[in-house]
Jmol script that loads the backbone (N, CA, C; Angstrom):
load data "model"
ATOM      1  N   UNK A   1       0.844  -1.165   0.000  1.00  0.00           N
ATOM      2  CA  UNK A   1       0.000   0.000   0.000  1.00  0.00           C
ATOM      3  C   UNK A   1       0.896   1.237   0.000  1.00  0.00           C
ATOM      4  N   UNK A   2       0.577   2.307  -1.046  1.00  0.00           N
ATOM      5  CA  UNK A   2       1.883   3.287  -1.029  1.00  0.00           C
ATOM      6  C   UNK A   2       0.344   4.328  -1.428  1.00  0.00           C
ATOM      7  N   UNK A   3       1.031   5.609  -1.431  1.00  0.00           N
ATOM      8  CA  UNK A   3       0.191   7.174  -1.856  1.00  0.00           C
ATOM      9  C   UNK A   3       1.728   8.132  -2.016  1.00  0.00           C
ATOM     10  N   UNK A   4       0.971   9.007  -2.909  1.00  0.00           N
ATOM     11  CA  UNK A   4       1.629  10.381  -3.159  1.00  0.00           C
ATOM     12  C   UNK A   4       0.922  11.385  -2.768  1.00  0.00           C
ATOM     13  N   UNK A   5       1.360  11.838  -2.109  1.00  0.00           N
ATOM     14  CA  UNK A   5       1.310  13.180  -1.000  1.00  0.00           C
ATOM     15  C   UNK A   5       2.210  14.160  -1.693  1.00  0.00           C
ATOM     16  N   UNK A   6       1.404  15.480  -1.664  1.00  0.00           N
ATOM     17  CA  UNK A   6       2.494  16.746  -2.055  1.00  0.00           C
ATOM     18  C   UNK A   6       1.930  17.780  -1.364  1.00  0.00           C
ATOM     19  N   UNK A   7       3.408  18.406  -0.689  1.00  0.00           N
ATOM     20  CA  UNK A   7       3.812  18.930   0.306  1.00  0.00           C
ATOM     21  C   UNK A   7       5.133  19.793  -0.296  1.00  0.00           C
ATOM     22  N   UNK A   8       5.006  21.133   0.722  1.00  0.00           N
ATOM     23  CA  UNK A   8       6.073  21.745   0.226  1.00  0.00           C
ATOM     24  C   UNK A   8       6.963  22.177  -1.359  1.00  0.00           C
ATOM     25  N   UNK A   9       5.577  22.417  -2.382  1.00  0.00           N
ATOM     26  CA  UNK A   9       5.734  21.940  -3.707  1.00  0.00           C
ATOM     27  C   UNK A   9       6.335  21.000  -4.547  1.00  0.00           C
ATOM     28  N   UNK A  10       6.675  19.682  -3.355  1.00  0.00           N
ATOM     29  CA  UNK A  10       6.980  18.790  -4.302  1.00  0.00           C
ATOM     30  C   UNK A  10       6.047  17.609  -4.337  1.00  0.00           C
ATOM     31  N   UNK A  11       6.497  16.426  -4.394  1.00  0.00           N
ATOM     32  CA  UNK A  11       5.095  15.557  -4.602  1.00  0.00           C
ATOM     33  C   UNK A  11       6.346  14.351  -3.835  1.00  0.00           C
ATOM     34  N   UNK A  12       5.878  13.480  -3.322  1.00  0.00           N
ATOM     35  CA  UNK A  12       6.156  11.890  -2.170  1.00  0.00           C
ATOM     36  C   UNK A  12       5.755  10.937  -2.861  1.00  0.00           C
ATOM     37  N   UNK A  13       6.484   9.520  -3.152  1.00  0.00           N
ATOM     38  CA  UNK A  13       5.752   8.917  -2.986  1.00  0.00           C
ATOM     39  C   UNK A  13       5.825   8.374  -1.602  1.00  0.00           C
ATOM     40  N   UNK A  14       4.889   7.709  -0.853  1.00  0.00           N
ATOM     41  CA  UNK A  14       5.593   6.941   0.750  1.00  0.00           C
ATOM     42  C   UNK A  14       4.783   6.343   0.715  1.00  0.00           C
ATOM     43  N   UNK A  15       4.955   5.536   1.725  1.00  0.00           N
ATOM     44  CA  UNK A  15       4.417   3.558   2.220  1.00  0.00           C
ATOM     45  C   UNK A  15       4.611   3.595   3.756  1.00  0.00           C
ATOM     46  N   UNK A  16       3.952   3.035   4.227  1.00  0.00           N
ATOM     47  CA  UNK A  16       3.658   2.886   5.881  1.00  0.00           C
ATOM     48  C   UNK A  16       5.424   2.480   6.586  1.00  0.00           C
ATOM     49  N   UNK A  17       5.547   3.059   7.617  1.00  0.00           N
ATOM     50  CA  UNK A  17       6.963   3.146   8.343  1.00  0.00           C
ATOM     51  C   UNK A  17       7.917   3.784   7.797  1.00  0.00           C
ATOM     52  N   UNK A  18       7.652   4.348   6.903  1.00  0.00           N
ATOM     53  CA  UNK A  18       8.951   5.211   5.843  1.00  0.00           C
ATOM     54  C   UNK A  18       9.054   6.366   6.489  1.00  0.00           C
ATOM     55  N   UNK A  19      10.719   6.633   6.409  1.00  0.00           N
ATOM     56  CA  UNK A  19      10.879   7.980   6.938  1.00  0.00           C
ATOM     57  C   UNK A  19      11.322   9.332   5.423  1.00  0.00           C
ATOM     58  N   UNK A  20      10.756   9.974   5.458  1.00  0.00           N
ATOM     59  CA  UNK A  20      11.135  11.146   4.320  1.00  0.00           C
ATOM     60  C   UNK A  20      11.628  12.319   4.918  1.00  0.00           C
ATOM     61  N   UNK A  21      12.309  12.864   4.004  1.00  0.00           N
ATOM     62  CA  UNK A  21      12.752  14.354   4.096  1.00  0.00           C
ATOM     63  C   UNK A  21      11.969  15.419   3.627  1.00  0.00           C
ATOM     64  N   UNK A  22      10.805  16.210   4.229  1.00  0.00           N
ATOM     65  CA  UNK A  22      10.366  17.543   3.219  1.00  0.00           C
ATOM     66  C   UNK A  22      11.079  18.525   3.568  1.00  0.00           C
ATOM     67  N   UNK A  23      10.291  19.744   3.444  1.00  0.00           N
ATOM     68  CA  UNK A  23      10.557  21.133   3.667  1.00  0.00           C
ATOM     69  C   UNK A  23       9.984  21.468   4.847  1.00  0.00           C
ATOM     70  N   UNK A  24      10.751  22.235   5.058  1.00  0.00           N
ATOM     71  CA  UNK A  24      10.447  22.570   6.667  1.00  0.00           C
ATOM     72  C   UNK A  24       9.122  22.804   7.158  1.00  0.00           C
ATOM     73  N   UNK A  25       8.291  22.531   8.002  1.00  0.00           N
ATOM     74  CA  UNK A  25       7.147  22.457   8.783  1.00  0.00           C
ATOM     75  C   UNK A  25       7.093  23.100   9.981  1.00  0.00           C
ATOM     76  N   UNK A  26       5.751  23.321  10.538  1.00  0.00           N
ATOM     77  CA  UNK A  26       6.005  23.882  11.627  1.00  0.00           C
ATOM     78  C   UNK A  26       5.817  22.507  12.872  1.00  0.00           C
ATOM     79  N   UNK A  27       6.062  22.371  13.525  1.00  0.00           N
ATOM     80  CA  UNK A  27       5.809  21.302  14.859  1.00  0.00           C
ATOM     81  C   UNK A  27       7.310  21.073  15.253  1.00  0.00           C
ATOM     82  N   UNK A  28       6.913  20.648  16.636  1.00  0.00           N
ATOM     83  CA  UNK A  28       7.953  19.987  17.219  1.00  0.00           C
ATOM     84  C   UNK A  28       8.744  18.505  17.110  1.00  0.00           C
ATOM     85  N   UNK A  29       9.373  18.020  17.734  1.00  0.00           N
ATOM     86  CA  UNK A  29       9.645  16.586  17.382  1.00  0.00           C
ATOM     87  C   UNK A  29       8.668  15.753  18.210  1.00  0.00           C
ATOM     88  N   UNK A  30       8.032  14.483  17.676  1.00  0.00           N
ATOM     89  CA  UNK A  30       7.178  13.743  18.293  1.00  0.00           C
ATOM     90  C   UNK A  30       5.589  14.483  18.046  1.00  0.00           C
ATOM     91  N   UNK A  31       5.213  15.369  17.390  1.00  0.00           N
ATOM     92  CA  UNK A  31       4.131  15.880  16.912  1.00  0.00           C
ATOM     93  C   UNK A  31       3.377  15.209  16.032  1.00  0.00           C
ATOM     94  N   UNK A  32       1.999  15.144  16.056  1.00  0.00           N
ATOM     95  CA  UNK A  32       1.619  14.242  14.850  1.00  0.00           C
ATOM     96  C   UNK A  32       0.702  14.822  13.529  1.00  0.00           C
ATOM     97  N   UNK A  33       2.028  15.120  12.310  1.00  0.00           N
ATOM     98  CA  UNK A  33       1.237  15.802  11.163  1.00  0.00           C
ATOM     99  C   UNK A  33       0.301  14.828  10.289  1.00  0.00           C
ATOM    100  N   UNK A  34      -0.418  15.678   9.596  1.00  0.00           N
ATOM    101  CA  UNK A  34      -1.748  14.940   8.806  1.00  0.00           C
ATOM    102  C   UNK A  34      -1.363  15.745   7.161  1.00  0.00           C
ATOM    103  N   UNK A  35      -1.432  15.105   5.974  1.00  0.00           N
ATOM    104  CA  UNK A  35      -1.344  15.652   4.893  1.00  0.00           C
ATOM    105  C   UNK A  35      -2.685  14.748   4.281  1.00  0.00           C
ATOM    106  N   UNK A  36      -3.277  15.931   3.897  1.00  0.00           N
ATOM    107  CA  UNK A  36      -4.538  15.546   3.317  1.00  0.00           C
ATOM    108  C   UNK A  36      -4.654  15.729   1.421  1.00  0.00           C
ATOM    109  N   UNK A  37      -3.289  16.452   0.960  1.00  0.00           N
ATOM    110  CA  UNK A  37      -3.072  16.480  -0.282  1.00  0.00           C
ATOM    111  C   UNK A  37      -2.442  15.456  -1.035  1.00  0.00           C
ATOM    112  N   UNK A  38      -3.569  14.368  -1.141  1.00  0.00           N
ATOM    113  CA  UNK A  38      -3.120  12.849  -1.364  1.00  0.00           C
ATOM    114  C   UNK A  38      -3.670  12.902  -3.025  1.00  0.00           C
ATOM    115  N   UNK A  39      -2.414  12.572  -3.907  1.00  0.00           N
ATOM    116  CA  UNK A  39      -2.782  12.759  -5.836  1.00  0.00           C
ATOM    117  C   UNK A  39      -3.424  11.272  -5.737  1.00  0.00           C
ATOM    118  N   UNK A  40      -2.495  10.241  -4.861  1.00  0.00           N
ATOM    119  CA  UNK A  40      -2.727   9.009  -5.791  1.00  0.00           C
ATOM    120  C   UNK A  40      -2.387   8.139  -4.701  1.00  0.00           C
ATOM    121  N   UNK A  41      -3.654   6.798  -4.600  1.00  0.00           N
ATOM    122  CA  UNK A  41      -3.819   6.226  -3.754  1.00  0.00           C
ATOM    123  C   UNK A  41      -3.809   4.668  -4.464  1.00  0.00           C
ATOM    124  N   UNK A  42      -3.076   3.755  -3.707  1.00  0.00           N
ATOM    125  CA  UNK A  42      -2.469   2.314  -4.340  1.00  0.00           C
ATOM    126  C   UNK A  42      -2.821   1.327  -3.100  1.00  0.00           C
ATOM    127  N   UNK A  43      -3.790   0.053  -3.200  1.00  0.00           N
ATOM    128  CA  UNK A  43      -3.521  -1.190  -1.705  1.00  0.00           C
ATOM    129  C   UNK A  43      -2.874  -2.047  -2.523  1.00  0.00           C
ATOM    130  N   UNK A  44      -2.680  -1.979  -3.914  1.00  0.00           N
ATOM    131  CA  UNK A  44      -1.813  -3.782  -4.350  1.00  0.00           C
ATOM    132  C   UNK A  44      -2.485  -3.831  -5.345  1.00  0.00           C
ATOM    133  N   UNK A  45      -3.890  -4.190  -5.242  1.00  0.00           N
ATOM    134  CA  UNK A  45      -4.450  -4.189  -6.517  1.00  0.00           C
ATOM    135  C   UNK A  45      -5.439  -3.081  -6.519  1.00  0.00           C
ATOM    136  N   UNK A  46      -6.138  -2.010  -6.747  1.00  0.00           N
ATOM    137  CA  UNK A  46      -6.939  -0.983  -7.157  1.00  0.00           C
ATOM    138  C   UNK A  46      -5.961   0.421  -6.737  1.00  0.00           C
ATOM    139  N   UNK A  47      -5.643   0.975  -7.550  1.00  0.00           N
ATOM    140  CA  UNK A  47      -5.471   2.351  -7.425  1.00  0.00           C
ATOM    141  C   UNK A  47      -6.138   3.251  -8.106  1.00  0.00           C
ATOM    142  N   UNK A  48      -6.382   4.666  -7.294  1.00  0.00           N
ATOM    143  CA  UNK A  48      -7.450   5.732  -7.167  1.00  0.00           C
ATOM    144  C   UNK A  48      -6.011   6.918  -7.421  1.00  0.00           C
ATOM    145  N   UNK A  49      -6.989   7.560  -8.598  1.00  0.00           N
ATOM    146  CA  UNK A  49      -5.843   8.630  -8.726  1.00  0.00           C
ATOM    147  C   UNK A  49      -7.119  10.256  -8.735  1.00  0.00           C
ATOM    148  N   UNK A  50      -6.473  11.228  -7.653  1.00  0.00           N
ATOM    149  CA  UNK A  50      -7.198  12.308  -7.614  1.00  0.00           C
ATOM    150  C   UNK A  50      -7.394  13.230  -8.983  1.00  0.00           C
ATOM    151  N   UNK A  51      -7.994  13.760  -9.347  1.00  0.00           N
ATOM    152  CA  UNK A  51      -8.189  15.095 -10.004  1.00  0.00           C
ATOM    153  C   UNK A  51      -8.958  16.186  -9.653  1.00  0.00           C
ATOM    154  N   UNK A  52      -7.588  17.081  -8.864  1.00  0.00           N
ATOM    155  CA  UNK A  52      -6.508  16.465  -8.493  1.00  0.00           C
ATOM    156  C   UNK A  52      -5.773  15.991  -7.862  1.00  0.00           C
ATOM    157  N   UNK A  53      -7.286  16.074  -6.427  1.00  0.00           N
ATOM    158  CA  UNK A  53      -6.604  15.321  -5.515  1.00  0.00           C
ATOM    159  C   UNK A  53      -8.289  14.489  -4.771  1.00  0.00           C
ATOM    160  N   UNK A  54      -7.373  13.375  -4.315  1.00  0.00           N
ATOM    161  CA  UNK A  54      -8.666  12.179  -3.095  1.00  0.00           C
ATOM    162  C   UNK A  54      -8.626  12.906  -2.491  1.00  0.00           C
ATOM    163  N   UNK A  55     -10.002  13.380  -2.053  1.00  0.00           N
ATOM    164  CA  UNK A  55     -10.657  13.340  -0.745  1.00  0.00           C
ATOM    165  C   UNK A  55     -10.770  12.777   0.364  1.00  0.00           C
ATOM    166  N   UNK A  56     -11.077  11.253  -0.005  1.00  0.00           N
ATOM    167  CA  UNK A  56     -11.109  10.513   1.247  1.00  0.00           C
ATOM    168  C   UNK A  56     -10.091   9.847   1.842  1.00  0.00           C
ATOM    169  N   UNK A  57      -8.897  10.147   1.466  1.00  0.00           N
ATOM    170  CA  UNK A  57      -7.669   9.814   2.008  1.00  0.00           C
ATOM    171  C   UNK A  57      -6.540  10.499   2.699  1.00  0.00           C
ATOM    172  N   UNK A  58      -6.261  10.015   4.105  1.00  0.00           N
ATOM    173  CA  UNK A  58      -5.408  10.847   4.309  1.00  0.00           C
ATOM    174  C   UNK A  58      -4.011  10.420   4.966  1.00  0.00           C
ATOM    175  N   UNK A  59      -3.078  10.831   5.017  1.00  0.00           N
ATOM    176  CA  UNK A  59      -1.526   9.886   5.208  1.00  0.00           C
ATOM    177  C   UNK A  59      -1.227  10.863   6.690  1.00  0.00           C
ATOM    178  N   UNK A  60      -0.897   9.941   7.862  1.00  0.00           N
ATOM    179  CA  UNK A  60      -0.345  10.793   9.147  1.00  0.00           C
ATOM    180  C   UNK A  60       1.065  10.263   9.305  1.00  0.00           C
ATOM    181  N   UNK A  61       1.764  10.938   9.736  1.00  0.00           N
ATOM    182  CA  UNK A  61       3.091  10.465  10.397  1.00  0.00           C
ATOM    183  C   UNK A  61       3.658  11.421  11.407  1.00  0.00           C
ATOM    184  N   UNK A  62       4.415  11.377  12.067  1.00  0.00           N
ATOM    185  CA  UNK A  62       4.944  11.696  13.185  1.00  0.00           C
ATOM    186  C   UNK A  62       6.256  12.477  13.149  1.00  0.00           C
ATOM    187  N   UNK A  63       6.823  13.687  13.381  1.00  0.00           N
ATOM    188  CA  UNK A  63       7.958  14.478  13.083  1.00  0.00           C
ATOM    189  C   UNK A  63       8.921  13.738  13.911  1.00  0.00           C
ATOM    190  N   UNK A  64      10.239  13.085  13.158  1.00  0.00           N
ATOM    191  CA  UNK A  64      11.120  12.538  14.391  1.00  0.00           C
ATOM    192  C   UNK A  64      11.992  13.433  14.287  1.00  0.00           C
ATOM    193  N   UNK A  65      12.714  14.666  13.257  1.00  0.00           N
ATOM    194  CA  UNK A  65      13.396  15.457  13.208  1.00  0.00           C
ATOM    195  C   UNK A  65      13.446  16.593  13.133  1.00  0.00           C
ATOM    196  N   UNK A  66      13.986  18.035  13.329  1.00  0.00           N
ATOM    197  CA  UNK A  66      13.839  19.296  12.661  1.00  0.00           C
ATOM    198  C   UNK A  66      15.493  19.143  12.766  1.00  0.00           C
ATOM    199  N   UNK A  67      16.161  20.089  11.150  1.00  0.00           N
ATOM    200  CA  UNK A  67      17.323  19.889  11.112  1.00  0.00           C
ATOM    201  C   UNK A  67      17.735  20.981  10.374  1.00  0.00           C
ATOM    202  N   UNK A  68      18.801  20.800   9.554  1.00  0.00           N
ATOM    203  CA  UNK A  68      19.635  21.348   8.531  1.00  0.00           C
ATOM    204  C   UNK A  68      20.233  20.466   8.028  1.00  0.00           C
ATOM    205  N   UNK A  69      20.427  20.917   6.400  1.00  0.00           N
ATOM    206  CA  UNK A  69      20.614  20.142   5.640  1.00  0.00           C
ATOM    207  C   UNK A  69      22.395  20.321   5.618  1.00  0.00           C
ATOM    208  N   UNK A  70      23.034  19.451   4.768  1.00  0.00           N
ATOM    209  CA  UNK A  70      24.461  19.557   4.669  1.00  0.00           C
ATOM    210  C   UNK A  70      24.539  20.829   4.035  1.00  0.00           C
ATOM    211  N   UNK A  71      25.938  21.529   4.483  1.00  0.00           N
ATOM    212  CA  UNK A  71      26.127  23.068   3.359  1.00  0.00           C
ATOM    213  C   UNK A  71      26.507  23.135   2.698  1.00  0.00           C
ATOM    214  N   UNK A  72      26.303  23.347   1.334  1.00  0.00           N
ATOM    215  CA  UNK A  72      26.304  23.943  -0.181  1.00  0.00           C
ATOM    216  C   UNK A  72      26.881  25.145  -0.099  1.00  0.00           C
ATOM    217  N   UNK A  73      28.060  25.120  -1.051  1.00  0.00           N
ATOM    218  CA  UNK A  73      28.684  26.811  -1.445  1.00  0.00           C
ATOM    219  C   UNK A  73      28.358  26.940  -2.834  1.00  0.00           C
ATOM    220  N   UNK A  74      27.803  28.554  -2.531  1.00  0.00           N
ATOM    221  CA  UNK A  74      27.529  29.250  -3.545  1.00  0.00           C
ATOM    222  C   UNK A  74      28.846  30.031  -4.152  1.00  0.00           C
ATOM    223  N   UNK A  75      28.839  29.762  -4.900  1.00  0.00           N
ATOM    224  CA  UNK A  75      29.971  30.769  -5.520  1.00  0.00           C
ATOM    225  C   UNK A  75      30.137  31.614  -7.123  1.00  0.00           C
ATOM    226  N   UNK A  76      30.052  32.954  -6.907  1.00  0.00           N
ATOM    227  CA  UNK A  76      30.066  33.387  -8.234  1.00  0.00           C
ATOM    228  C   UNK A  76      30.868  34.497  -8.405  1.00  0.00           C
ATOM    229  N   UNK A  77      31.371  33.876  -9.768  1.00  0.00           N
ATOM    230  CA  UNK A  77      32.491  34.630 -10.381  1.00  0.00           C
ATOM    231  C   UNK A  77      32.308  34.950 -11.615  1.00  0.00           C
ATOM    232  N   UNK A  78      33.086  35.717 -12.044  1.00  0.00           N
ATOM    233  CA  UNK A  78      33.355  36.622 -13.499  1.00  0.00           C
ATOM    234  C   UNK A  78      34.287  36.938 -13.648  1.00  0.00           C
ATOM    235  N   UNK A  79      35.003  36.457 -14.813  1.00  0.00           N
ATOM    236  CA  UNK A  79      36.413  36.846 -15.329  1.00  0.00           C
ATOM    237  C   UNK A  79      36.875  37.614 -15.915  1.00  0.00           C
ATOM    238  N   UNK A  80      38.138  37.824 -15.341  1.00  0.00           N
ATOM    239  CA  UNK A  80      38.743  39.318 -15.463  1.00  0.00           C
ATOM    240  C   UNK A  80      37.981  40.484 -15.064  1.00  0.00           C
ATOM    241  N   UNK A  81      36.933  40.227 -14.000  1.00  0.00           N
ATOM    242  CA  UNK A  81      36.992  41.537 -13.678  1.00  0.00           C
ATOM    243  C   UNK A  81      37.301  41.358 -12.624  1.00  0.00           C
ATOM    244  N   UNK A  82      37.621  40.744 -11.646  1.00  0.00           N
ATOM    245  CA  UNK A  82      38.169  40.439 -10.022  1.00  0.00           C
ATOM    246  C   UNK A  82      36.982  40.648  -9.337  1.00  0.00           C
ATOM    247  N   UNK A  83      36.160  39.777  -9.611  1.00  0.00           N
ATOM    248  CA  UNK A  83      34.662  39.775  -9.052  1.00  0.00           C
ATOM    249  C   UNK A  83      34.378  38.044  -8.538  1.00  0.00           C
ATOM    250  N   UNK A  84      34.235  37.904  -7.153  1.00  0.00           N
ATOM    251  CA  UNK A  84      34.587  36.469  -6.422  1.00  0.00           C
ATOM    252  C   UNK A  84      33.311  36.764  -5.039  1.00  0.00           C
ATOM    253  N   UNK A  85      32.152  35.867  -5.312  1.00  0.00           N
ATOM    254  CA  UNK A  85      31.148  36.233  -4.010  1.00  0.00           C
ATOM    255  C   UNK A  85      31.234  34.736  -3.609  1.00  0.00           C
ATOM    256  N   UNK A  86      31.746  34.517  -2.093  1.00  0.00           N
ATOM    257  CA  UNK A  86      31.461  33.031  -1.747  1.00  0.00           C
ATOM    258  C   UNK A  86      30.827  32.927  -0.291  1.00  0.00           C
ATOM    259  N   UNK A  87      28.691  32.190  -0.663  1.00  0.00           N
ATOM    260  CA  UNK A  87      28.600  32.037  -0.026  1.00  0.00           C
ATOM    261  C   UNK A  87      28.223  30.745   0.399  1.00  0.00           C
ATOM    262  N   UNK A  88      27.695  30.194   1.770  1.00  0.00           N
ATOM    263  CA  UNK A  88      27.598  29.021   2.293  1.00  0.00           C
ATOM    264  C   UNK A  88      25.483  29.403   2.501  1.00  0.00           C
ATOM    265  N   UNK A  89      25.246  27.765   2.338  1.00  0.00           N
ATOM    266  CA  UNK A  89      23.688  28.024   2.781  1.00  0.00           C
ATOM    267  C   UNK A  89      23.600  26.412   3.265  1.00  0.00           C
ATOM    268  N   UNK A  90      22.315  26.108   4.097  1.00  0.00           N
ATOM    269  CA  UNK A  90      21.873  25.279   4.725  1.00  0.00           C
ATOM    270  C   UNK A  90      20.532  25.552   4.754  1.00  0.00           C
ATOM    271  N   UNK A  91      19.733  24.230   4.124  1.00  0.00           N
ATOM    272  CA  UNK A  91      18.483  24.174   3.798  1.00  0.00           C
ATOM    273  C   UNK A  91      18.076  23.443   5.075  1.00  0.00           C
ATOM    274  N   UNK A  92      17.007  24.166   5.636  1.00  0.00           N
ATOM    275  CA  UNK A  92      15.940  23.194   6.982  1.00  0.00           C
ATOM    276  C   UNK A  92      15.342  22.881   6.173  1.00  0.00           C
ATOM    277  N   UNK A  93      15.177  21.373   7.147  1.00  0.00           N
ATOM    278  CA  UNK A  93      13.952  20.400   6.484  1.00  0.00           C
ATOM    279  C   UNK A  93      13.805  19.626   7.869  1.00  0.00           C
ATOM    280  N   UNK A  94      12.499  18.922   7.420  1.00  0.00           N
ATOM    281  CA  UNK A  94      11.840  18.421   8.554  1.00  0.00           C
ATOM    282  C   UNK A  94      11.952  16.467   8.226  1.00  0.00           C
ATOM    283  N   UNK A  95      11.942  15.819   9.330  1.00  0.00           N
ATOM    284  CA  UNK A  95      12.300  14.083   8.742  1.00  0.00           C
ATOM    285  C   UNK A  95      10.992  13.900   9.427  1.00  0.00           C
ATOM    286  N   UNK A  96      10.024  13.014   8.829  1.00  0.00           N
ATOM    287  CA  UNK A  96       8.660  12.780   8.760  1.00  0.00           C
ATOM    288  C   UNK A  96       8.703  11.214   8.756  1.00  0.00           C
ATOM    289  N   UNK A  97       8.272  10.227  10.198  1.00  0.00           N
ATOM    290  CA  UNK A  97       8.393   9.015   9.944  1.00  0.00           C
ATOM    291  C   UNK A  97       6.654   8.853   9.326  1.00  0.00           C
ATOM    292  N   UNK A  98       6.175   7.872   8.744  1.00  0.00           N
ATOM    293  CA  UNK A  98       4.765   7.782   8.147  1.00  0.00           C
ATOM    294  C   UNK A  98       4.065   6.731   8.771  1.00  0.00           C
ATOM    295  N   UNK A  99       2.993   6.751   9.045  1.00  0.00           N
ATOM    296  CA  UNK A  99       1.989   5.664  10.565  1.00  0.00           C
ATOM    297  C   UNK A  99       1.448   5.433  10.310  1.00  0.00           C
ATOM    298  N   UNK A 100       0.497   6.243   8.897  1.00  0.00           N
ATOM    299  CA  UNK A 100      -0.423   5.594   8.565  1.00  0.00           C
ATOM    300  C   UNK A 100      -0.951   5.787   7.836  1.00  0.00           C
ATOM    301  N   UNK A 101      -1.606   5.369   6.090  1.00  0.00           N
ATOM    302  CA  UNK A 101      -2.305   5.567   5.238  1.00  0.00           C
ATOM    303  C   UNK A 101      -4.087   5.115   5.778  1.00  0.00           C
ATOM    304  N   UNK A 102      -4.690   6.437   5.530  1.00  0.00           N
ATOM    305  CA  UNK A 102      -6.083   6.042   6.489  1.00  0.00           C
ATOM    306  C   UNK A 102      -7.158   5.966   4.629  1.00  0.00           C
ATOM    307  N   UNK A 103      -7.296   4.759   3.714  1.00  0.00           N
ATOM    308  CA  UNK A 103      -8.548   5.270   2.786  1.00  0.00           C
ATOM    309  C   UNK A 103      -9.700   5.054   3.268  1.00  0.00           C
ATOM    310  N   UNK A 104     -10.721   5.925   4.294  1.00  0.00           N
ATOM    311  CA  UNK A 104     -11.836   5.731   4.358  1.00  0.00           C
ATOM    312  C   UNK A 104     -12.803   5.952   3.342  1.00  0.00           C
ATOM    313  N   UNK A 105     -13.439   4.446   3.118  1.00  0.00           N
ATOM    314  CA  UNK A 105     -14.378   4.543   1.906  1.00  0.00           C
ATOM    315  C   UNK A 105     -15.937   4.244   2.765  1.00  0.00           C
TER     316      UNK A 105
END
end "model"
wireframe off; spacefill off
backbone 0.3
color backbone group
């Protein structure tokens, strides 16, 4: 049983006990989020695809993290004119374990 959930303008796929990485959220650790923007819903054999999104489905999981991501340097240059900008960034994101695909029909 798997669904795609989109969150944070991107789109998931996830399956029950999976842990993912989105974009940062608001809650604490051990909080329990609900994403109700479910495209596409799968048990094995019948899948339900929203347009553009199910209604009656909704995916919960539990925040086990708030973090930062590894740091990325930015760096930009132009030649010959002695023009050198170097910076560093770190993307928050949130780690989302998943508990439960709920399709109430």
């Amino acid at each position: 049983m798997y669904a795609v959930i989109s969150t944070g303008g991107k789109q998931y796929r996830v399956k029950k006990d999976e842990t993912l990485r989105i974009e940062k959220i608001d809650g604490q650790v051990g909080d329990t989020v609900s994403f109700d923007r479910v495209l596409l819903f799968s048990d094995g054999e019948n899948m339900e695809v929203g347009r553009p999104l199910l209604e009656n489905v909704t995916v919960t999981g539990r925040i086990v993290a708030q973090d930062k991501a590894k740091k990325i340097i930015v760096f930009k240059y132009k030649r010959r004119k002695r023009y050198r900008r170097k910076q560093g960034h770190r993307q928050p994101f949130t780690a989302v374990k998943i508990e439960a695909i709920d399709a109430g029909k």
